[in-house]
C-alpha atoms as an extended CHARMM CRD file, in Angstrom:
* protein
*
        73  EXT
         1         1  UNK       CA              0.0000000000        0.0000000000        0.0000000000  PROA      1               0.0000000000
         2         2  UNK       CA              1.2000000000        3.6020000000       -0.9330000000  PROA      2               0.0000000000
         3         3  UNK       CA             -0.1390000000        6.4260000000        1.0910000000  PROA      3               0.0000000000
         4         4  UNK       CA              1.0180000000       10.1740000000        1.0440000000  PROA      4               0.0000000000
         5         5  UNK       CA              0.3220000000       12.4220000000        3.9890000000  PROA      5               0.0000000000
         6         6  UNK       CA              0.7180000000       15.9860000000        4.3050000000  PROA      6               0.0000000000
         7         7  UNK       CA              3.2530000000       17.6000000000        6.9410000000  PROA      7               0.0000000000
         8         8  UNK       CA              2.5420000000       20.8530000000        8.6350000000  PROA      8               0.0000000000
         9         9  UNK       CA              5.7040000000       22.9150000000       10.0300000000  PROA      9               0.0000000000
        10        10  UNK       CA              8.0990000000       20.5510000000        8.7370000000  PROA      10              0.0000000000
        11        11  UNK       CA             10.8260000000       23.4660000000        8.7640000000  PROA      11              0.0000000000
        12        12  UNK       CA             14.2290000000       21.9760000000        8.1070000000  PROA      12              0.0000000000
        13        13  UNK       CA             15.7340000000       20.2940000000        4.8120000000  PROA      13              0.0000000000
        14        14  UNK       CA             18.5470000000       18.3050000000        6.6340000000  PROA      14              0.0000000000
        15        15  UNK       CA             15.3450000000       17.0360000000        9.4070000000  PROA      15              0.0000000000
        16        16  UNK       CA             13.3070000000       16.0310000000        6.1100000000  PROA      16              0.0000000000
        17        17  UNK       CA             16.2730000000       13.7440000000        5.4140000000  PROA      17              0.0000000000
        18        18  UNK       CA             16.6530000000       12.1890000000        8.7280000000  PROA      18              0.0000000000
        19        19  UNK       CA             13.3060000000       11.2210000000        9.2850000000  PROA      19              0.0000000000
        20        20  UNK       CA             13.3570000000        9.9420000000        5.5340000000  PROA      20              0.0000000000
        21        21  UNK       CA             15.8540000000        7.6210000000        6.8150000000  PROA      21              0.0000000000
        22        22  UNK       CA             14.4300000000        6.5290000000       10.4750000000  PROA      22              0.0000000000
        23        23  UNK       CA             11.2170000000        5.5190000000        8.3550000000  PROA      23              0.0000000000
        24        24  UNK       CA             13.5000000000        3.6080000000        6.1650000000  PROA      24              0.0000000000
        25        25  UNK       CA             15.3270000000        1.4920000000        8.8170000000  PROA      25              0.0000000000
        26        26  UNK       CA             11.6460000000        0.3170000000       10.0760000000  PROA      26              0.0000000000
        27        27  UNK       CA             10.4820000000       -3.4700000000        9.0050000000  PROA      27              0.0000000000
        28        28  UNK       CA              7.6590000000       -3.8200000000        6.7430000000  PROA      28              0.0000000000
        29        29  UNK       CA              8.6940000000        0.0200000000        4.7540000000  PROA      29              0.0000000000
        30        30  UNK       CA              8.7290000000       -1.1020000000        1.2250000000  PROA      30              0.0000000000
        31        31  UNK       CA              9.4230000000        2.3990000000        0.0770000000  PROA      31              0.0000000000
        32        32  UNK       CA              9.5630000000        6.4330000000        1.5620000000  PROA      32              0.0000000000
        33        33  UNK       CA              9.9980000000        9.7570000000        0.3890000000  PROA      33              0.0000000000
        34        34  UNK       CA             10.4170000000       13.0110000000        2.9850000000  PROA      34              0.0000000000
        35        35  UNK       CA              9.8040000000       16.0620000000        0.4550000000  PROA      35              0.0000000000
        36        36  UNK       CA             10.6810000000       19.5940000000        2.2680000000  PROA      36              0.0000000000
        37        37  UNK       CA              9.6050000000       21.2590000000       -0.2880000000  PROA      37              0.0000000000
        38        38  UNK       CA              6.1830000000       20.2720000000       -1.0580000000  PROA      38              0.0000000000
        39        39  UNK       CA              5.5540000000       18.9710000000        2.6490000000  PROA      39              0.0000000000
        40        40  UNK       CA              4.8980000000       15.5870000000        1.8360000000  PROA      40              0.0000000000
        41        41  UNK       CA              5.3300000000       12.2130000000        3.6370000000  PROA      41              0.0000000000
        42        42  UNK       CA              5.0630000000        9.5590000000        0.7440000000  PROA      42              0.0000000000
        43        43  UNK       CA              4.4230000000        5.8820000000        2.5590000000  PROA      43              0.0000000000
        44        44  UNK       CA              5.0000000000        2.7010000000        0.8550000000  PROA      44              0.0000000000
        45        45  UNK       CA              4.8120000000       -0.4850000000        3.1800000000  PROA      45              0.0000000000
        46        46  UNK       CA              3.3420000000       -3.9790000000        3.5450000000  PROA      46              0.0000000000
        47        47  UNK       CA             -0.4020000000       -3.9750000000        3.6570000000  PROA      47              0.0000000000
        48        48  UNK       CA             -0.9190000000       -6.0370000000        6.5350000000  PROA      48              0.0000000000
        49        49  UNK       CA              0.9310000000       -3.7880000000        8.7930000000  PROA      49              0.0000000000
        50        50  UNK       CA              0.5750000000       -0.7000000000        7.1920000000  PROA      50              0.0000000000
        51        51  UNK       CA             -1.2100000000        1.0940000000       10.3280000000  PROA      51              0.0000000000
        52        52  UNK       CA              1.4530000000        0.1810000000       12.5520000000  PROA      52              0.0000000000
        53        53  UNK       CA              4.1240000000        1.3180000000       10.4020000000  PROA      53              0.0000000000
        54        54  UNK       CA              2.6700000000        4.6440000000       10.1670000000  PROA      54              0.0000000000
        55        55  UNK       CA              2.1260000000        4.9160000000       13.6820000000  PROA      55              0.0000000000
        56        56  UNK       CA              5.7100000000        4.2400000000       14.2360000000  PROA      56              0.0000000000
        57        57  UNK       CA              6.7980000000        6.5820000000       11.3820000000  PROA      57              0.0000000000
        58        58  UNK       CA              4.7860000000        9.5180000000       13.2460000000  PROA      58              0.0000000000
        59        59  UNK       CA              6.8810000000        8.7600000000       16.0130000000  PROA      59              0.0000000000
        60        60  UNK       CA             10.0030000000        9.2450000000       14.2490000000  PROA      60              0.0000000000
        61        61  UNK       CA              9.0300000000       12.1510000000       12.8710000000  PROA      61              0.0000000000
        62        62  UNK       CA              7.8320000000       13.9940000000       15.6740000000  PROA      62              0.0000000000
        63        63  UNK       CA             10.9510000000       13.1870000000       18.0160000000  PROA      63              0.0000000000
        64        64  UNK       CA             13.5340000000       14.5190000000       15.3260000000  PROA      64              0.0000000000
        65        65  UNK       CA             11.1850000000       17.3840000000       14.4300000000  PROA      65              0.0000000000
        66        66  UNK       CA              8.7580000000       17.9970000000       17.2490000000  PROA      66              0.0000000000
        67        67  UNK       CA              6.8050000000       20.7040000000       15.5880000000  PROA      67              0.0000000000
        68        68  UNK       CA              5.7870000000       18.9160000000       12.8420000000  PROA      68              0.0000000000
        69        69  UNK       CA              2.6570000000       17.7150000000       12.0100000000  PROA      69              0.0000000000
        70        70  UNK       CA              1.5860000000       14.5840000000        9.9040000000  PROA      70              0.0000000000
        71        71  UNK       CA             -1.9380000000       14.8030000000        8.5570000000  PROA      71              0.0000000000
        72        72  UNK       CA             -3.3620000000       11.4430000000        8.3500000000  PROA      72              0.0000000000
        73        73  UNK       CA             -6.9500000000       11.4260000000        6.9340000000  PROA      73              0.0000000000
């Protein structure tokens, strides 16, 4: 399953990165792209245990940028 999620107040290039690779390292993450410029969180991961990669990927993302805001609808 592919899924891409909006960011809010994702303020820092070099950030983008390192969450791009946190996501990477988890089991399951077939594919992901951190974009700083458009603010986008693009998901790719197993379908079976594609909630609890994302809920782990929020994680990640909120301890390296705390501000920052993923948008899941």
């Amino acid at each position: 399953m592919k899924k891409v999620f909006d960011l809010i107040d994702l303020d820092c290039a070099h950030c983008a990165a390192r969450m791009e690779d946190g996501i990477r390292a988890l089991d399951g993450v077939v594919d992901v792209s951190v974009n700083f410029f458009t603010q986008k969180l693009t998901l790719e991961a197993e379908d079976a245990d594609f909630d609890k990669i994302l809920k782990k990927a929020v994680k990640i993302c909120r301890k390296i940028e705390p501000d920052c805001t993923v948008v899941i609808k």
